[in-house]
N, C-alpha and C positions, 0 to 999 in steps of 0.2 A: 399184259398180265396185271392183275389187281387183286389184292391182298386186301381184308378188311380186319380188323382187332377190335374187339368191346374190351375195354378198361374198366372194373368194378377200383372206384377207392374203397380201401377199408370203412365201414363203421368207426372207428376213431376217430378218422382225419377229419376235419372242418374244412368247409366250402372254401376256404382261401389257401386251403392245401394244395401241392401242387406233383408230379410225376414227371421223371427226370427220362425222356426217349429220346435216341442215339439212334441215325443209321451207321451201321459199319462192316465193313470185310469181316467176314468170318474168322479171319484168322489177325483178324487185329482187336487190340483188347479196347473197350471206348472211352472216351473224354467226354466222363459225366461236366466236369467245369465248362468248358470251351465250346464244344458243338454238340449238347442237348438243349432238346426245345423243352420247354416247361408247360405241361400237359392240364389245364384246368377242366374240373368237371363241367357237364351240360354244355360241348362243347367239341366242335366234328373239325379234327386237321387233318389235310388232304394234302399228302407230299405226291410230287410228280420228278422218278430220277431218270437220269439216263449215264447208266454204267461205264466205265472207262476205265480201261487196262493198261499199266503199264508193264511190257516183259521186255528183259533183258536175257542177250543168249548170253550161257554159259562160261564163252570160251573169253568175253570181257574181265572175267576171274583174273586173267595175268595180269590186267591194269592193274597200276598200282591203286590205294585206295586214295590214296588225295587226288588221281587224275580224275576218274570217273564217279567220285564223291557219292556213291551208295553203297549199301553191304548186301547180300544176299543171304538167304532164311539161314543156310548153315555158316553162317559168321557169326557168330552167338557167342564165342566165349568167353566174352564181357561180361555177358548179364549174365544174373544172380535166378532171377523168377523165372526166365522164360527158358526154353528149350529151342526156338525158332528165332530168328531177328526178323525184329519189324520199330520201324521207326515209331509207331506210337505204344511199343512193349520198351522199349530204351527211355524214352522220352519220360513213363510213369515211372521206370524203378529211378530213373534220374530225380524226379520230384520227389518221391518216397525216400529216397537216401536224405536227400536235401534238407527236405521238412524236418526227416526225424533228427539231423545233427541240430539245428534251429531250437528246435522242442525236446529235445531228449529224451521221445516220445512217440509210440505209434499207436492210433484207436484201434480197438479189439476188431472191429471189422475190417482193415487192411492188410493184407499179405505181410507175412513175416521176414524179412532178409534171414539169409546162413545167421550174420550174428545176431541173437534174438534181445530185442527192445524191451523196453517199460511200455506198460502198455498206460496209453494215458488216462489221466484222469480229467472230471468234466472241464478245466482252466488248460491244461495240458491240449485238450482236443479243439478245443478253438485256437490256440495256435498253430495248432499241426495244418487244421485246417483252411487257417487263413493264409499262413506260407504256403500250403499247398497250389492253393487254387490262383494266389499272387506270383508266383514264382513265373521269371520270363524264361521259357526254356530254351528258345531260340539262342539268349547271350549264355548262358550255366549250362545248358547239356551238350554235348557230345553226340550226336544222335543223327547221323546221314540218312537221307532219305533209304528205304528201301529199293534194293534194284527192280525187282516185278512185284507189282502192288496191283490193288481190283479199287478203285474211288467212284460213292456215290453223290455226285450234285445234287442237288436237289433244289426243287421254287414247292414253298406251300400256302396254302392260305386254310382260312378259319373261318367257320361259321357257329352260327349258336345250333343248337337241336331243338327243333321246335317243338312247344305243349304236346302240340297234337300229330307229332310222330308217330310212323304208319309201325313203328316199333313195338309199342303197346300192345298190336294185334296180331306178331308172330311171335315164338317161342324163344326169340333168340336173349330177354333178361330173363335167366331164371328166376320162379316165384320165390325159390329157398334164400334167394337174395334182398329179397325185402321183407323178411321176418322181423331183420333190426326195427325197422319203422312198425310193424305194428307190435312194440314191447316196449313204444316210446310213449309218448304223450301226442303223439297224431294222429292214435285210432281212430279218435270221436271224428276226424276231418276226412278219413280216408273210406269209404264204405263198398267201395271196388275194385277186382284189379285195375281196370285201367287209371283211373285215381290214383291207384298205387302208385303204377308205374310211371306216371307221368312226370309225380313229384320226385322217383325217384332219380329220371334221367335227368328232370333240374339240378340234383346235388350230387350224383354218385357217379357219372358216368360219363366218358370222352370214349369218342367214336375217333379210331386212326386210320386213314385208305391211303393207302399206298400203289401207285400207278407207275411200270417201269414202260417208260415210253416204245421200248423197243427190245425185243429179244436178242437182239444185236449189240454190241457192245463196240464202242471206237478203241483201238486197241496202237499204241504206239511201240514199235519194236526199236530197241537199240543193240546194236551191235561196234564190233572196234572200227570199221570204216565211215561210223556217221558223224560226221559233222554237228557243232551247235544247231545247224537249218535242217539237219538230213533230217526231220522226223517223218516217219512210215507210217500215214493212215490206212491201213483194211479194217474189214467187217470181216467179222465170225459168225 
């Protein structure tokens, strides 16, 4: 299966601008700090994953929780934001607590706790932010793995997009997207679409493909008679 995304940056941003993409489980919230690649225009990254499942049956529930050291989705009654557990929903409201006792302060763009914060100001948001993204969660949070969880590996690599990409001669940059450039000072250099678009894919545009190796997914099952070694490889 293969997945392809055109990424327009904004007209604001400057060529050393950059787009923060995350793979992650649907139902896990992402770690823009930790595991986003950082997306430059005029510039095609090709992830290649292959899926792996971890499920735990049910009836593991009667283990106590420091034996079997994971929670399941309805163990939740800790957290504050989420409605489901998942170790990287524990993991962020643990930062967001954290930060904000640090900073006495939380940016208008992060989720609010039950007790509602000062929202920071511009000195305030650089440390929210820097504690944030500094903070070793592993020693400070509390946060067990997840007992059934979906994780994507991934290898990718990078190439440039070339001048004379065969892009320019199908539909897929729309024209309404390079209006910006002719209401600049590039008209006099640009005098056809493909001119346009050429220069546009140099500065506006990352191409991202996504290839899942395998519609199959390796899936490890845990139950109360397994062993540290016992783990169950099938396919689904």
């Amino acid at each position: 299966m293969v997945l392809e995304i055109y990424l327009s940056f904004p007209p604001n941003l400057g060529t050393e601008d950059k787009i923060k993409f995350v793979l992650h489980s649907p139902g896990e919230i992402p770690d823009l700090e930790s595991q986003a690649v950082l997306l430059r225009p005029s510039t095609i990254y090709t992830f290649v994953l292959s899926p792996k499942e971890v499920f735990t049956e049910d009836r593991v529930e009667n283990i106590a929780r420091s034996s079997r050291q994971c929670l399941f989705s309805w163990e939740s009654s800790e957290l504050k934001l989420f409605r489901n557990y998942t170790q990287a929903g524990c993991l962020f409201e643990c930062k967001l607590q954290k930060a904000e006792r640090t900073c006495g302060c939380v940016p208008w763009d992060y989720p609010q706790l039950p007790e509602p914060a000062l929202v920071c100001s511009k000195n305030g948001e650089n440390c929210f932010q820097a504690e944030f993204s500094q903070l070793r969660v592993t020693d400070a949070c509390d946060c067990p793995s997840s007992c059934t969880y979906t994780e994507y590996p991934y290898n990718y690599h990078v190439e440039s997009i070339a001048e004379s990409s065969e892009l320019c001669k199908s539909d897929i940059i729309p024209k309404k997207h390079l209006a910006y450039y002719l209401l600049t000072g590039q008209r006099h250099k640009m005098q056809h679409w493909e001119i346009i678009c050429q220069y546009y894919l140099s500065q506006k545009v990352s191409i991202v493909r996504v290839y899942v190796v395998s519609t199959s997914a390796g899936k490890t099952i845990r139950n109360k008679r397994m062993s540290l070694a016992g783990i169950i490889i099938i396919y689904i």
